[in-house]
C-alpha positions as CSV (number, residue, x, y, z in Angstrom):
1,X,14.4,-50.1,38.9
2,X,14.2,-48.2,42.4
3,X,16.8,-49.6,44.6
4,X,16.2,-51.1,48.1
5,X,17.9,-48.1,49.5
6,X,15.2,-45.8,47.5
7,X,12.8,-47.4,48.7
8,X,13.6,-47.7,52.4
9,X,13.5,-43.6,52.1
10,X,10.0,-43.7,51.6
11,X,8.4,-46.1,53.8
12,X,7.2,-45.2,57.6
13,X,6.8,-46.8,60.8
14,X,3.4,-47.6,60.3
15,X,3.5,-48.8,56.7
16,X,2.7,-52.6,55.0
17,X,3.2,-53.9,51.9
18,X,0.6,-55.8,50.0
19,X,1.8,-58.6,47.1
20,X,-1.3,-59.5,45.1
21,X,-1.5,-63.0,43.6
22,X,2.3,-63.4,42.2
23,X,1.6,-67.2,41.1
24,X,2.9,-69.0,38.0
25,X,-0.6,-69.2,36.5
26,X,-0.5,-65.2,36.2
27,X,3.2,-65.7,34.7
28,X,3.9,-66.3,30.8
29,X,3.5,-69.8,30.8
30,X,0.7,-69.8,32.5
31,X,-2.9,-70.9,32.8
32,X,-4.1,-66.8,32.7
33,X,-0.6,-65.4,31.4
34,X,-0.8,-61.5,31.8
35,X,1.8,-60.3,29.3
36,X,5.2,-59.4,31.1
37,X,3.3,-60.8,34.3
38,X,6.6,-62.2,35.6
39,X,8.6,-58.4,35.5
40,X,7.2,-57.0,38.4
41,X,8.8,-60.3,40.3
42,X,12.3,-58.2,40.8
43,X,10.2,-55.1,41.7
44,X,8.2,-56.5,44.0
45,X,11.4,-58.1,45.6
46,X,13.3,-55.0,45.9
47,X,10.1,-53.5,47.8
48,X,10.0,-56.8,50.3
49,X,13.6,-56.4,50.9
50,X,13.1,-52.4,52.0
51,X,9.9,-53.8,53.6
52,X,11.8,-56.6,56.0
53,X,14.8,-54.3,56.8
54,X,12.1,-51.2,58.0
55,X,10.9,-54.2,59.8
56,X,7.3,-53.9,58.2
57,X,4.6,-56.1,57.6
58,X,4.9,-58.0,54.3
59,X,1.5,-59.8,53.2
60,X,0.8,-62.1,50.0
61,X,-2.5,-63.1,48.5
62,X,-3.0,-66.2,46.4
63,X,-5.8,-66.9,44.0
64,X,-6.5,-70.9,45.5
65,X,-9.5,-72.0,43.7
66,X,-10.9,-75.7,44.3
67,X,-11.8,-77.6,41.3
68,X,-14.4,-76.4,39.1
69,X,-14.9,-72.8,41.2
70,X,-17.7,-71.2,39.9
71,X,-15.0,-68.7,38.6
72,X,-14.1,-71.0,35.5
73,X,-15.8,-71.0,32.0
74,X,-16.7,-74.8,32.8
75,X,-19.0,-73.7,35.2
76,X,-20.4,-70.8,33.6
77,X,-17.9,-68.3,34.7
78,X,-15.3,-65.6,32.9
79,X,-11.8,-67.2,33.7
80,X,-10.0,-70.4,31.9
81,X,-9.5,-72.7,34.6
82,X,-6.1,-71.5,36.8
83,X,-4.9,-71.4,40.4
84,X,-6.3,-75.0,41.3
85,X,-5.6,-75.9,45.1
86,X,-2.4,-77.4,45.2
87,X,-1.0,-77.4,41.8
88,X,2.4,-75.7,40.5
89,X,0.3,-72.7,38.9
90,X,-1.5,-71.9,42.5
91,X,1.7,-71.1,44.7
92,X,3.5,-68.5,44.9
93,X,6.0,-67.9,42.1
94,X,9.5,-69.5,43.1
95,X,11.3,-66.1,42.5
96,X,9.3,-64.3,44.2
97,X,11.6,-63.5,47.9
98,X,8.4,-64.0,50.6
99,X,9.8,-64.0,53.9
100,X,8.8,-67.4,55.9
101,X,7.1,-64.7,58.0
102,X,4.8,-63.2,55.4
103,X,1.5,-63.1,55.5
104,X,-0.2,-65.7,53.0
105,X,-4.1,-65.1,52.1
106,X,-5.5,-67.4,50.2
107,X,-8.5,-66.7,48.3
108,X,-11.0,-67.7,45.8
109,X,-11.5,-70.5,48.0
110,X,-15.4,-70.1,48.3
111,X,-17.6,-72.1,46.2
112,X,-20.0,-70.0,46.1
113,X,-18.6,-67.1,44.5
114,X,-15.4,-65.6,43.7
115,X,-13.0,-63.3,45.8
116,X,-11.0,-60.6,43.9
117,X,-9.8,-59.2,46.9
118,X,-7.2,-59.7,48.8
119,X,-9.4,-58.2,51.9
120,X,-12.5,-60.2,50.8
121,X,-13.6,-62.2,53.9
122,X,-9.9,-63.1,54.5
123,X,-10.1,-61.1,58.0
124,X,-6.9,-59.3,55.9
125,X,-8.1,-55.3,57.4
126,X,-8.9,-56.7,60.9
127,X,-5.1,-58.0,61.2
128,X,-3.1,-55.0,60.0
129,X,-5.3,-52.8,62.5
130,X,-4.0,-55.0,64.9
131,X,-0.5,-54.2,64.0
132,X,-2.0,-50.6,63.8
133,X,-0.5,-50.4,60.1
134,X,-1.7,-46.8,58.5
135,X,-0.6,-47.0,55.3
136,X,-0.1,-49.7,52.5
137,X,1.7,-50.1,49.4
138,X,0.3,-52.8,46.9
139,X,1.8,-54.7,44.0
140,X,0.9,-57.9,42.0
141,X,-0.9,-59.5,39.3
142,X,-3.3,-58.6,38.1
143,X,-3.9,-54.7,37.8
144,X,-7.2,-54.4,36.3
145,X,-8.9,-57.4,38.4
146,X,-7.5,-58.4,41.4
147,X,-4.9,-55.7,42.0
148,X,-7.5,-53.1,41.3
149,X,-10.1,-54.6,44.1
150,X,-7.7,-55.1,46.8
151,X,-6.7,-51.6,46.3
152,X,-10.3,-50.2,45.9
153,X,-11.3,-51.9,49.3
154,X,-8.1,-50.7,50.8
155,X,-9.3,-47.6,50.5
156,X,-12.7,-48.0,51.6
157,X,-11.4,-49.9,55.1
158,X,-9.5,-46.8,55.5
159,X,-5.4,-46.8,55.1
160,X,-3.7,-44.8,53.4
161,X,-3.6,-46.7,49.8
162,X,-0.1,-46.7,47.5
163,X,-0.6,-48.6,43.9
164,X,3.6,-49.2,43.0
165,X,2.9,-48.7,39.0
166,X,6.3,-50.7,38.1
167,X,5.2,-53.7,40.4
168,X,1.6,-54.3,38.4
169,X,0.7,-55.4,35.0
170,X,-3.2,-55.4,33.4
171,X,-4.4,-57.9,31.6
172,X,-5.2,-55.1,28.4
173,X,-3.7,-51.7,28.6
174,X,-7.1,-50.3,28.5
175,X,-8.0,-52.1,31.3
176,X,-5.3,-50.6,33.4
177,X,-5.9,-47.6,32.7
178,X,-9.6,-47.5,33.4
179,X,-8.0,-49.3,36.6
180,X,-5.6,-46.5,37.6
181,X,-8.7,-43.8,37.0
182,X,-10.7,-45.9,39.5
183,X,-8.2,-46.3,41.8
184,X,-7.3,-43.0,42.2
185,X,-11.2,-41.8,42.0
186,X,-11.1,-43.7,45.5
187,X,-8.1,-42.0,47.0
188,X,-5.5,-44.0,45.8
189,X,-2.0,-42.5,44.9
190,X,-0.2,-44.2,42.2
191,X,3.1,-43.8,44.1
192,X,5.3,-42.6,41.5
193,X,3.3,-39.1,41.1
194,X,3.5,-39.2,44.9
């Protein structure tokens, strides 16, 4: 794993770090497990560490669904129920290091529709402009859904876009690699080839 120190060598002024949807429902164990989910915990706190001694904006989405979103097979949609509004499954995972000052986004909170991004209708791009952050580096759960559309509109709101491969897991392999292509296809760099 990259040390803090590593990592503090590559991030710049203008930089913000991006932690997708981290919960215990993603997590073995979980509502929606994503195999190995919880491994990219460590990575992604070795990257917030870097992140809060550059002084840099750390941000956290949250999938916070209200009862029967339309999201859930019970109501005619893809996903077994997971992330309910206030349940141990919906928070952020407990070894994951947020800062008290992070940013938290929740979404999936419509009920009208669901929200893979952590930039849709949050008011998440209007707010790092107004820190006047350039350039992101994303992590989280899960990389072929919601990692892959917060990245994707990343990119099309115009920063500088950074996928961290060892901070992401898909839910199939194939999946994450169709993912990556995508994501790159939209000016993505998967930051290890960077």
């Amino acid at each position: 794993m990259t040390s803090v120190e590593e990592i503090r060598k590559r991030l710049q002024k203008r930089d913000a770090l991006v932690v997708v949807d981290v919960q215990p429902d993603f997590c073995p164990g979980g509502k929606l497990a994503i195999e190995n989910g919880d491994e990219v915990i460590p990575v992604l706190n070795a990257w917030i560490a870097a992140a809060r001694r550059e002084n840099l904006l750390v941000c956290a989405s949250r999938d916070w669904h209200p009862v029967g979103h339309v999201s859930f097979e019970e109501s005619g949609g893809e996903w077994p129920e997971h992330c309910v509004q206030d349940t141990p499954g919906a928070l952020f995972h407990p070894n994951l290091d947020l800062p008290e000052d992070a940013v938290k986004i929740s979404k999936g909170t419509r009920l009208d529709r669901d929200q893979y991004s952590a930039f849709d209708a949050t008011g998440l791009a209007e707010h790092l402009r107004y820190y006047r952050v350039e350039r992101l580096w994303i992590g989280g759960l899960a990389e072929d859904v919601c990692v892959r559309a917060t990245v994707l509109d990343a990119c099309e709101a115009g920063f500088e876009t950074r996928l961290i491969p060892d901070a992401t897991r898909p839910v199939t392999p194939e999946g994450g690699e169709k993912a990556r292509r995508e994501m790159e296809e939209a000016g993505a760099v998967i930051a290890s080839r960077a």
